[in-house]
C-alpha atoms as an extended CHARMM CRD file, in Angstrom:
* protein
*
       215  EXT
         1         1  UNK       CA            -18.8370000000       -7.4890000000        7.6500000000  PROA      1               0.0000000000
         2         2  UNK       CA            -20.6400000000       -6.0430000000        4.6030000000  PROA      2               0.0000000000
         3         3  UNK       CA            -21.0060000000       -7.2330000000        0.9750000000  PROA      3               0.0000000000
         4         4  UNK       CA            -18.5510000000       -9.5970000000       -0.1810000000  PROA      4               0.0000000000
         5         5  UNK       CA            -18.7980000000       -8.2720000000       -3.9940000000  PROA      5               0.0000000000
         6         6  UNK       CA            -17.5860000000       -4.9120000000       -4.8260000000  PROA      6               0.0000000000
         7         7  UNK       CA            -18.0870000000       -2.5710000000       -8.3880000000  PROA      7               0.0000000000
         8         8  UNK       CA            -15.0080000000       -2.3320000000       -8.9750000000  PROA      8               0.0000000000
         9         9  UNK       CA            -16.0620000000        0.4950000000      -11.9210000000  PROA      9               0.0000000000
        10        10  UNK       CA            -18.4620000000        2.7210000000       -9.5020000000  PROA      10              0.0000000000
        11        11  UNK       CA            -16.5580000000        5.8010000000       -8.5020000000  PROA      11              0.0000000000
        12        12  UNK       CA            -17.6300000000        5.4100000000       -4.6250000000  PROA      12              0.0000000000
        13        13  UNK       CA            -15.1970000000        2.8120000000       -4.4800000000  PROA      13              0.0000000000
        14        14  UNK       CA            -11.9320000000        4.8400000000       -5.0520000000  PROA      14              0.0000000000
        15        15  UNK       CA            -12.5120000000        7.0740000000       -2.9360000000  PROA      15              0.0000000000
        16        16  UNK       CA            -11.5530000000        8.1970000000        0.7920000000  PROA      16              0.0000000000
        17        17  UNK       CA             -7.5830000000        7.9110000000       -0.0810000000  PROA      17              0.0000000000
        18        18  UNK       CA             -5.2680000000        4.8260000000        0.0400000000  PROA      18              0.0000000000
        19        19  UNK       CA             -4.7850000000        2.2070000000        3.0560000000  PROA      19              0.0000000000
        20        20  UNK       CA             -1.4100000000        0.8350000000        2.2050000000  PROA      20              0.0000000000
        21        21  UNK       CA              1.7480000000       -0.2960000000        2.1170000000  PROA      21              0.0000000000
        22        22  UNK       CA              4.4350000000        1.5320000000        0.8200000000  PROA      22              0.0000000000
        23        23  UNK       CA              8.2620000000        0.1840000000       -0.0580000000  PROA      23              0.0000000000
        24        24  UNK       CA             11.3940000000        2.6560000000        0.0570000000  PROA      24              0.0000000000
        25        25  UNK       CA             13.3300000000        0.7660000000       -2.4880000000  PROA      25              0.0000000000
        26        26  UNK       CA             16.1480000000        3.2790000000       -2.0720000000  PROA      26              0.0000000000
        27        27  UNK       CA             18.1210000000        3.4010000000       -5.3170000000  PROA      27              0.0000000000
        28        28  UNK       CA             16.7410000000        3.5940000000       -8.5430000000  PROA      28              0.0000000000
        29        29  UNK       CA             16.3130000000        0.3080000000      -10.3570000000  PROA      29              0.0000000000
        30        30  UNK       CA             13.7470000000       -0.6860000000      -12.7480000000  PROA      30              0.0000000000
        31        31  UNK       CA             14.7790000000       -4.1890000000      -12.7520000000  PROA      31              0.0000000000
        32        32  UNK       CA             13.6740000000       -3.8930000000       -8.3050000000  PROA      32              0.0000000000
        33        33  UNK       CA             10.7080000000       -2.4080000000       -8.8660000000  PROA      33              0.0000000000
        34        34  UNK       CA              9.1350000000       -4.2630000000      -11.4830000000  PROA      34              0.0000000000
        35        35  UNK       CA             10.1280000000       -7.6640000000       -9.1990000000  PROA      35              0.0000000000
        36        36  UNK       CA              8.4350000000       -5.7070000000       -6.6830000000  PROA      36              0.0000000000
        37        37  UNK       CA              4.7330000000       -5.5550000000       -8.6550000000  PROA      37              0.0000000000
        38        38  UNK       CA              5.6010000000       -9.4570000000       -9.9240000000  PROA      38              0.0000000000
        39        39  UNK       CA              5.9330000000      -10.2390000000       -6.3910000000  PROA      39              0.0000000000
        40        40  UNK       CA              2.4910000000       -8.5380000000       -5.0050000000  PROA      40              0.0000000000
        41        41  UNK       CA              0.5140000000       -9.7460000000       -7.9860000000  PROA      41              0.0000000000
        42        42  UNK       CA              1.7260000000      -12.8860000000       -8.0500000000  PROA      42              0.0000000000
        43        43  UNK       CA             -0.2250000000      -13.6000000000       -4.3550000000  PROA      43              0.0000000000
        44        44  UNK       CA             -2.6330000000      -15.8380000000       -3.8750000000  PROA      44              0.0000000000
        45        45  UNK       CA             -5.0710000000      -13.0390000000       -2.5330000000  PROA      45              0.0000000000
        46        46  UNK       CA             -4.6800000000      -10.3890000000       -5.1050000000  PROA      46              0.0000000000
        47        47  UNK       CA             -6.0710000000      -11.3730000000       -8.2020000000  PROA      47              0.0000000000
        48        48  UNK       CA             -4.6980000000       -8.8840000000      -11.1380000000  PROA      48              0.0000000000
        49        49  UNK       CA             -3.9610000000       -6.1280000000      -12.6700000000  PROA      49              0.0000000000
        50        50  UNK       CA             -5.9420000000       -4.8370000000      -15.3940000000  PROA      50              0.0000000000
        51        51  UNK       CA             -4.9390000000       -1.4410000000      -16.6120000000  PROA      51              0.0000000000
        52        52  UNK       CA             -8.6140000000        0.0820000000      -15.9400000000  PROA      52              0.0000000000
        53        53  UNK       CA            -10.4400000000        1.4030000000      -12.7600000000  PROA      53              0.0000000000
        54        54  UNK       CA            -13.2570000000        2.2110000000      -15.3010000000  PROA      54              0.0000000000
        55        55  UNK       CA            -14.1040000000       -1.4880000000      -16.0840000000  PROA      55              0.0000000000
        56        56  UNK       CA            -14.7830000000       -4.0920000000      -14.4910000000  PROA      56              0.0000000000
        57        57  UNK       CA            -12.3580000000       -6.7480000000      -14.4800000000  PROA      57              0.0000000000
        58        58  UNK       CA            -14.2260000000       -9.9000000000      -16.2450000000  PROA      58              0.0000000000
        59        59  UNK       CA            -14.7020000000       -6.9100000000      -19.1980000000  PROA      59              0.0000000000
        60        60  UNK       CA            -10.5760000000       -6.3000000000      -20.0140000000  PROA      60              0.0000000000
        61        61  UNK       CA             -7.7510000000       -8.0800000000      -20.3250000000  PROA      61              0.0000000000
        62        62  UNK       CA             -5.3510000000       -8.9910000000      -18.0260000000  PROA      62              0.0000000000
        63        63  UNK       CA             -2.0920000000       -8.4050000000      -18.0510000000  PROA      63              0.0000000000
        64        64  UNK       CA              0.9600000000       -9.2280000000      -16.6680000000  PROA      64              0.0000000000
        65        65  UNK       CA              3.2110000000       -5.9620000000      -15.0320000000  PROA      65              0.0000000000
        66        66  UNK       CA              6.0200000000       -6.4230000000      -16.9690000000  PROA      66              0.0000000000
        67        67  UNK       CA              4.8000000000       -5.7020000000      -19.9930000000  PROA      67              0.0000000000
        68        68  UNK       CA              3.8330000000       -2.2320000000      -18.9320000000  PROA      68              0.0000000000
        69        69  UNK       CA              5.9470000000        0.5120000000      -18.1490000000  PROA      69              0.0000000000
        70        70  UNK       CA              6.5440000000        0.5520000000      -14.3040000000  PROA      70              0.0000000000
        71        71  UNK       CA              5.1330000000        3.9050000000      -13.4620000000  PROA      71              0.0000000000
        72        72  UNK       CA              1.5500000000        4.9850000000      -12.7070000000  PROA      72              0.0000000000
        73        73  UNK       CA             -1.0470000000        2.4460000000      -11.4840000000  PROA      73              0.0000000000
        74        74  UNK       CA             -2.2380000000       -1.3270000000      -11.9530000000  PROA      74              0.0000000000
        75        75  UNK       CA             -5.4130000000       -2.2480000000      -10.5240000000  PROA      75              0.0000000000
        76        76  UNK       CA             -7.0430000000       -5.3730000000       -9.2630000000  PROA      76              0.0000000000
        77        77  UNK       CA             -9.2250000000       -6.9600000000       -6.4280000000  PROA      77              0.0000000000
        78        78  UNK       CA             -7.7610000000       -8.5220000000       -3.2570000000  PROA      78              0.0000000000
        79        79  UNK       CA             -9.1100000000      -11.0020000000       -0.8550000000  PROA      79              0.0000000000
        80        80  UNK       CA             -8.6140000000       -9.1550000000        3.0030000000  PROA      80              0.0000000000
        81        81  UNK       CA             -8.0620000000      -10.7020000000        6.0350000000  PROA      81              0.0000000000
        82        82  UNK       CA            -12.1130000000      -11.0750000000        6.8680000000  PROA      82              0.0000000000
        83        83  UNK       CA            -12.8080000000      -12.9170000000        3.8260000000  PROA      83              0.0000000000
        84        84  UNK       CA            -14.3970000000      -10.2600000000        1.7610000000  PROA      84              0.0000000000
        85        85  UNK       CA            -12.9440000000       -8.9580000000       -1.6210000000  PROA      85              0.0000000000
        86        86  UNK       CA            -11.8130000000       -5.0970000000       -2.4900000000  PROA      86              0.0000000000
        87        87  UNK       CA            -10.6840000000       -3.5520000000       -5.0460000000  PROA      87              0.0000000000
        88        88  UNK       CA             -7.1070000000       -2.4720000000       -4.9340000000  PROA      88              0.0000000000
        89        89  UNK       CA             -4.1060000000       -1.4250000000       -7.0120000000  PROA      89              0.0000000000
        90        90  UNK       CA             -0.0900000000       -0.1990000000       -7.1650000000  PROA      90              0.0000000000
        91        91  UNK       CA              1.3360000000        2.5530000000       -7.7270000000  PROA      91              0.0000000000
        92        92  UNK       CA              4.9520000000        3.5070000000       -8.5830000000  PROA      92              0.0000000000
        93        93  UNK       CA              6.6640000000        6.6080000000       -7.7580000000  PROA      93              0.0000000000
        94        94  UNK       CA             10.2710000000        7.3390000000       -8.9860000000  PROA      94              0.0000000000
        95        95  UNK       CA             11.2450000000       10.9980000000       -7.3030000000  PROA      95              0.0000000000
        96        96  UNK       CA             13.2680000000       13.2500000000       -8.8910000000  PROA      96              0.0000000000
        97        97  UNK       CA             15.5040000000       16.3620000000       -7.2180000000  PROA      97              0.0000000000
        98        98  UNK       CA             15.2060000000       19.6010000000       -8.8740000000  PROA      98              0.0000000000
        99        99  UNK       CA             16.8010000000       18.8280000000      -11.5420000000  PROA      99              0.0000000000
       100       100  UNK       CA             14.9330000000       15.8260000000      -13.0940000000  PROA      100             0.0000000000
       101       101  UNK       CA             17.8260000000       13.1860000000      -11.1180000000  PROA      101             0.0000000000
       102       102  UNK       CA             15.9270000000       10.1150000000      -10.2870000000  PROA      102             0.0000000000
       103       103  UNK       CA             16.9580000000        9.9450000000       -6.6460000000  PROA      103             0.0000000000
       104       104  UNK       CA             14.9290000000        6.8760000000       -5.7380000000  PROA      104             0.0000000000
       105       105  UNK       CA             11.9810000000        4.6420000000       -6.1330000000  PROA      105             0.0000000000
       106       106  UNK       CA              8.7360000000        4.0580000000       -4.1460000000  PROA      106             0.0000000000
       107       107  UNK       CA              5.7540000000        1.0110000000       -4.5940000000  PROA      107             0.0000000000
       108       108  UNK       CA              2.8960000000        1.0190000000       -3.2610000000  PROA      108             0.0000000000
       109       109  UNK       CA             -0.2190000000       -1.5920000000       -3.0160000000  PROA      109             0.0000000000
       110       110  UNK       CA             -3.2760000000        0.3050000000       -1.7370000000  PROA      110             0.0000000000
       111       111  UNK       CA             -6.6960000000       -0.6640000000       -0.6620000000  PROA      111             0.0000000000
       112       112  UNK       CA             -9.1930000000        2.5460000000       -1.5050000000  PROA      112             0.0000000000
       113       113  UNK       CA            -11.1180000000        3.4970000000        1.8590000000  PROA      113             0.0000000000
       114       114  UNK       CA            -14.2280000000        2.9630000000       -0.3520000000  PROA      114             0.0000000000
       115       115  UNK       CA            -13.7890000000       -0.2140000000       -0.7290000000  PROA      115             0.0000000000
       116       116  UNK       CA            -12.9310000000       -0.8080000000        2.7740000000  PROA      116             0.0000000000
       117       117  UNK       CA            -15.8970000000        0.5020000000        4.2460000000  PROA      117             0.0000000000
       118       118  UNK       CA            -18.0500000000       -1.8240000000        2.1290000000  PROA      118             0.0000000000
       119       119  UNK       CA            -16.1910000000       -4.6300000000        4.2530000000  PROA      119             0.0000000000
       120       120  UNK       CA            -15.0880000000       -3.2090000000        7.7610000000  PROA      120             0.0000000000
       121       121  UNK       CA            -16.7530000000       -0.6330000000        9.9560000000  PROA      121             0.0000000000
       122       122  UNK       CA            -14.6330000000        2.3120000000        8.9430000000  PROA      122             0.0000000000
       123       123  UNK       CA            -16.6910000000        4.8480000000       10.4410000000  PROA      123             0.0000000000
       124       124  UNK       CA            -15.7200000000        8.1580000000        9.9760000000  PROA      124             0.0000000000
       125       125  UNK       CA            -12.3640000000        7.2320000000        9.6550000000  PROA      125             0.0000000000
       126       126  UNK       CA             -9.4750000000        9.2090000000        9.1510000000  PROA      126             0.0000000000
       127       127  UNK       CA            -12.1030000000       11.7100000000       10.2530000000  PROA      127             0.0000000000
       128       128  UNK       CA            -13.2990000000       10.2210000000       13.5690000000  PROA      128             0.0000000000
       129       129  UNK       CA            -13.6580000000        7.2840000000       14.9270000000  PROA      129             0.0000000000
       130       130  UNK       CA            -10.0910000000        6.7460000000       15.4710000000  PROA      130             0.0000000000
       131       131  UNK       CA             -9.9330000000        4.7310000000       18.7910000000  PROA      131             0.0000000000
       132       132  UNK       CA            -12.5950000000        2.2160000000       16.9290000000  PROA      132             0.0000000000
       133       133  UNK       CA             -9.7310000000        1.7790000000       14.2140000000  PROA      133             0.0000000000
       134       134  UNK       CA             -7.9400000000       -0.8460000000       15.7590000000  PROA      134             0.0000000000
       135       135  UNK       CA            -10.5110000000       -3.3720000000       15.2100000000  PROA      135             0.0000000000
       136       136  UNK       CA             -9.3360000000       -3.7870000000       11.3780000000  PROA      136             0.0000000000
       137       137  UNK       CA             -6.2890000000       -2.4730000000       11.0580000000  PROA      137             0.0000000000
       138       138  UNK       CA             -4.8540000000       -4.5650000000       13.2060000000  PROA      138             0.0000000000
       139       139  UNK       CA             -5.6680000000       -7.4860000000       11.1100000000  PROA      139             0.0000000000
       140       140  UNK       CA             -5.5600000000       -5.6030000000        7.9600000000  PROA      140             0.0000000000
       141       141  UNK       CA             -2.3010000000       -4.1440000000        9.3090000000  PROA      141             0.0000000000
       142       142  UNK       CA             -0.9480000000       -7.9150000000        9.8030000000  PROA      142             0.0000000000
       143       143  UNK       CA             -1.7430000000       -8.9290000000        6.4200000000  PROA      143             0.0000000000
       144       144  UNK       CA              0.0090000000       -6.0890000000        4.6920000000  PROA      144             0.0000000000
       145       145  UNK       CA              2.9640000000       -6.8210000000        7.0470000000  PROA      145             0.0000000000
       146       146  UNK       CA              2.6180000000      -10.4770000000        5.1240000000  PROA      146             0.0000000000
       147       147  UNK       CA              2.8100000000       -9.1110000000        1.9280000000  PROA      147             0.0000000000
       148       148  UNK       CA              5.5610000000       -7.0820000000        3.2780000000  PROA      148             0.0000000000
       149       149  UNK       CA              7.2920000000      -10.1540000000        3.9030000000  PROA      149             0.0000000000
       150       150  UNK       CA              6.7280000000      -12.0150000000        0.9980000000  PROA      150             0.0000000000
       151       151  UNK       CA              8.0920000000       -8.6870000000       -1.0890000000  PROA      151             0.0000000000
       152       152  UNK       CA             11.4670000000       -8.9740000000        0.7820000000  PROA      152             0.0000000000
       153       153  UNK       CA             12.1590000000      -12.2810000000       -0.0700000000  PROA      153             0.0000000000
       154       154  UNK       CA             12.5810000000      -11.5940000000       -3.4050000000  PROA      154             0.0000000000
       155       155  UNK       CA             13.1170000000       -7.5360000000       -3.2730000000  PROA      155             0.0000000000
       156       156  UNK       CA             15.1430000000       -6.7040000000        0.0910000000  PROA      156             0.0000000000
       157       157  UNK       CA             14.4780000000       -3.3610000000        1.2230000000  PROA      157             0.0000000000
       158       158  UNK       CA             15.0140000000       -1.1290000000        4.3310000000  PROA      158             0.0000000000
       159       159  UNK       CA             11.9180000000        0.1790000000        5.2820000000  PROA      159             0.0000000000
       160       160  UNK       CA              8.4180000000       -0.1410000000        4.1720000000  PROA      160             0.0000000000
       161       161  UNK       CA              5.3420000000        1.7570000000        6.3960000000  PROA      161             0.0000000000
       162       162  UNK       CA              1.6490000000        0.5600000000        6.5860000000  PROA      162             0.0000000000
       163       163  UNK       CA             -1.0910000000        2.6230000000        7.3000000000  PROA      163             0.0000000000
       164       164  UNK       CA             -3.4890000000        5.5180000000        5.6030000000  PROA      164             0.0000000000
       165       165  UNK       CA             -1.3690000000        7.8520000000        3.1320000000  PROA      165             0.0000000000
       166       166  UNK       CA              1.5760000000        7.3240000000        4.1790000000  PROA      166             0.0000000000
       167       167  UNK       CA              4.6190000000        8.9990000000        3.9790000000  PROA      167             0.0000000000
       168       168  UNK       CA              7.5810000000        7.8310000000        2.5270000000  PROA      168             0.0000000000
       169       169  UNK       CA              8.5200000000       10.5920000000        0.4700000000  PROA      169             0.0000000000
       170       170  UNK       CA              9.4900000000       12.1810000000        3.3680000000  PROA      170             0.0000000000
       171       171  UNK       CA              9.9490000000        9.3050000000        6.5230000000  PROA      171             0.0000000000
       172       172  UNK       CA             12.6600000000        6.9400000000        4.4210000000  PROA      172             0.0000000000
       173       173  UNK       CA             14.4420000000        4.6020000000        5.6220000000  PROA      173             0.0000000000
       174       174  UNK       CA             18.0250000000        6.3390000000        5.5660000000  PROA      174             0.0000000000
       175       175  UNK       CA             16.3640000000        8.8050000000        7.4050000000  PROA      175             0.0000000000
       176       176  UNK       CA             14.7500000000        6.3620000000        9.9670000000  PROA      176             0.0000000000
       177       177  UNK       CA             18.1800000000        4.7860000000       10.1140000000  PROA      177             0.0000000000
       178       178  UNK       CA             19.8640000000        7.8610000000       11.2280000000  PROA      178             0.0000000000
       179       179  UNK       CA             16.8610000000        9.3890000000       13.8230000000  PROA      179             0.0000000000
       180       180  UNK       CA             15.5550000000        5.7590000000       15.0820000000  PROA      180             0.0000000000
       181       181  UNK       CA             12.1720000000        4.6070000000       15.1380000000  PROA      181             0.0000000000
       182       182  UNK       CA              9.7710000000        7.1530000000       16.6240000000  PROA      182             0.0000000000
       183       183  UNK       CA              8.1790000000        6.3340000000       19.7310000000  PROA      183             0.0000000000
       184       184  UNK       CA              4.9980000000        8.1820000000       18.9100000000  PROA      184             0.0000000000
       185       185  UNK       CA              3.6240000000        6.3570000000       14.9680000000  PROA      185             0.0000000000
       186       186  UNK       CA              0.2550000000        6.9870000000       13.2820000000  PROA      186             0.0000000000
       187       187  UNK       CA              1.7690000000        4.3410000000       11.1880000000  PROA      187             0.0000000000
       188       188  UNK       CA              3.3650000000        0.9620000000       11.3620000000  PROA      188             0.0000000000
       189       189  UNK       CA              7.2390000000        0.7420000000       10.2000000000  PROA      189             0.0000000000
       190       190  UNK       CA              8.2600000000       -2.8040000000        8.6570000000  PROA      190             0.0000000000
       191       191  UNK       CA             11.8490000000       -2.1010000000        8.9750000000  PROA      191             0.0000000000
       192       192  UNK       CA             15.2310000000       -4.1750000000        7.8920000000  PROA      192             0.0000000000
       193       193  UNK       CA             17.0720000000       -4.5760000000       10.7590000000  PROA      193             0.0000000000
       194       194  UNK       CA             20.0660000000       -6.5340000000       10.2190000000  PROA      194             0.0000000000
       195       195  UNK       CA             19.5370000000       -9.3740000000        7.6880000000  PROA      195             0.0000000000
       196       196  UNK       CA             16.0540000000       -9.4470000000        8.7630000000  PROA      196             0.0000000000
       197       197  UNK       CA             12.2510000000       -7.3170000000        9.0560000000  PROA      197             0.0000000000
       198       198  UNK       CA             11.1500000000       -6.1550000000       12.1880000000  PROA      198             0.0000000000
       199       199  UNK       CA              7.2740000000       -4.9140000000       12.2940000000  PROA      199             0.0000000000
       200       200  UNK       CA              6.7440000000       -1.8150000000       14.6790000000  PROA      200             0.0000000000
       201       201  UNK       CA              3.1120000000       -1.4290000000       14.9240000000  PROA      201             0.0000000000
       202       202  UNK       CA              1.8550000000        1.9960000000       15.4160000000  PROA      202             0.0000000000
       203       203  UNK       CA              1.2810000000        3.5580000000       18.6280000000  PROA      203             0.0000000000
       204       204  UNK       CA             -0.9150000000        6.2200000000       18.2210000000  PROA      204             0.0000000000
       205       205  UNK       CA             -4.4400000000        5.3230000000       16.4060000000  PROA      205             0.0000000000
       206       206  UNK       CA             -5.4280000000        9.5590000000       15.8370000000  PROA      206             0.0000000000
       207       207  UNK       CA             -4.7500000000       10.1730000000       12.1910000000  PROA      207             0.0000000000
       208       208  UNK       CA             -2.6250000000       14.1000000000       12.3800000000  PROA      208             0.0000000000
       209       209  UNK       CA             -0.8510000000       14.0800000000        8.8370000000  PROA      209             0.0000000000
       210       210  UNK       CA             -3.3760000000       14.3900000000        5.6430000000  PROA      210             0.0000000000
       211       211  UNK       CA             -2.2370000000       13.9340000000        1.6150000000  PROA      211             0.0000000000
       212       212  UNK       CA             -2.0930000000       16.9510000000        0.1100000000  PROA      212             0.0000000000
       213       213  UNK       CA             -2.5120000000       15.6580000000       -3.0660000000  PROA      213             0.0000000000
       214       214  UNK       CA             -4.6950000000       12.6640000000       -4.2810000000  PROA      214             0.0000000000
       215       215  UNK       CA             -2.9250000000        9.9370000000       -6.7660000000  PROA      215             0.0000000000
């Protein structure tokens, strides 16, 4: 494990893209998603959200999310499975069709590879050292899966998927629901499956799918 203490204002930290979980809230709601940031601040190991990356967080306020409109990003610093702290953050999406039509709403809470490799032994990762992955994501993985849990209590949802930049936009859950669960995952699915969730860990550790845009 490395340093337990993180600059949460140094720009190394952001970077490397997003290890996260991300909820398909299906229709749009405002009222859903901002129960859905409540719910994830509100946890014991996330301590937040300030509104600045740039500061660190004893040097601004903080503030609660709904008093902030419920799009963009919140920041804040999370205690991870090992122990250590990182800086993390949400992030709300509401996507639109061609025509501006809110269609349906996506939340994410995100741990910045920076920050992870200051407490795990990311490697090279998503680059290489893929087959040495499962020695934190599992945990890491688990304790998303928690928060997961702990979201759907309050916010039911059909489908939520953990793992590096993942996909949502494009793997939702009505889609899952028609197609089935892929046998072959480079990311976990935390799926509603009848009144309850049902984690399907991924199968495959290679990263094949990158972001083509950072947030």
């Amino acid at each position: 494990m490395h340093s337990t203490s993180q600059n949460f204002s140094a720009p190394e930290t952001w970077r490397g893209g997003y290890y996260e979980i991300e909820f398909d809230l299906g229709a749009p709601s405002d009222e859903r998603v901002a129960l859905t940031l409540e719910t994830l601040w509100l946890q014991s190991s996330i301590e937040g959200c300030y509104l600045s990356r740039k500061q660190e967080p004893d040097a601004q306020a903080r503030v609660k999310p709904g008093q902030y409109p419920t799009e963009g990003h919140l920041y804040g610093v999370a205690t991870l499975p090992n122990g250590a702290r990182a800086a993390c953050g949400t992030y709300v999406c509401k996507l639109q069709n061609e025509d501006g039509v809110r269609l349906r709403d996506l939340v994410e809470f995100y741990i910045p590879l920076g920050a992870l490799g200051r407490t795990y032994e990311v490697g090279g990762y998503p680059f290489a050292d893929a087959d040495d992955a499962a020695t934190w994501r599992v945990p890491l993985d688990e304790w998303l899966v928690e928060l997961g849990r702990c979201v759907f209590e309050r916010v039911p949802f059909g489908l939520a998927l953990v793992g590096f930049e993942v996909d949502v936009p494009t793997v939702s859950g009505e889609v899952v629901r028609q197609k089935g669960i892929p046998t072959e995952r480079f990311e976990g699915y935390l799926m509603k499956v009848g009144e309850n969730l049902e984690w399907y860990p991924p199968t495959n550790w290679n990263l094949v799918r990158f972001s083509e845009e950072s947030k």
